[in-house]
N, C-alpha and C positions, 0 to 999 in steps of 0.2 A: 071869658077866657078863650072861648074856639073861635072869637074872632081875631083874635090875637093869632093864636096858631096859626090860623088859614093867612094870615096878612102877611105870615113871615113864610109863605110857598109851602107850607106842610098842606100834606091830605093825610084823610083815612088810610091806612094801609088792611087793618082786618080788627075780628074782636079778640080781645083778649081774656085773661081768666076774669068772671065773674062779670060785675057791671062798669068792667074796662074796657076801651076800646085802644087800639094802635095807632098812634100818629108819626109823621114823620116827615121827612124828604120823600121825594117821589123814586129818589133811588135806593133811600132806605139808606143810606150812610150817615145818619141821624134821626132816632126815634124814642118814642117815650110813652108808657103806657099812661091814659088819662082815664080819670073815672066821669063815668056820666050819669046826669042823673043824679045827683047826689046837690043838698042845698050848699051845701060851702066845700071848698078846694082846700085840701090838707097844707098848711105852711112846707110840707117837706115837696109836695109835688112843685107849688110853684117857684120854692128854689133851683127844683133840678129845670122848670123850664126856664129860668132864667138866665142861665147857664148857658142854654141849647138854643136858644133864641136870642139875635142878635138887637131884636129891636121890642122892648118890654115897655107897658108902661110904667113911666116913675113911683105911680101907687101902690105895686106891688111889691116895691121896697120895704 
């Protein structure tokens, strides 16, 4: 999945609550808390990255 993020120009931006981190645009006019660490990615996180990302893979459909 963070390679996905990093492919569509986001970086770290900071940490967030718990074992969240901050991603985003580098200007922060798009961002989105992701959890790290964790074995599988909730179906609700990677809808909102779908959204927010213009370039997804099709498997994540």
């Amino acid at each position: 999945m963070m390679k996905v993020v990093k492919e569509n120009g986001w970086v770290y931006l900071r940490d967030a609550k718990g074992s969240h981190e901050l991603w985003g645009l580098p200007d922060e006019s798009v961002k989105e808390s992701i959890p790290v660490g964790h074995r599988e990615t909730s179906a609700g996180i990677v809808g909102q990255l779908i959204k927010k990302l213009p370039n997804t893979p099709k498997n994540w459909r």
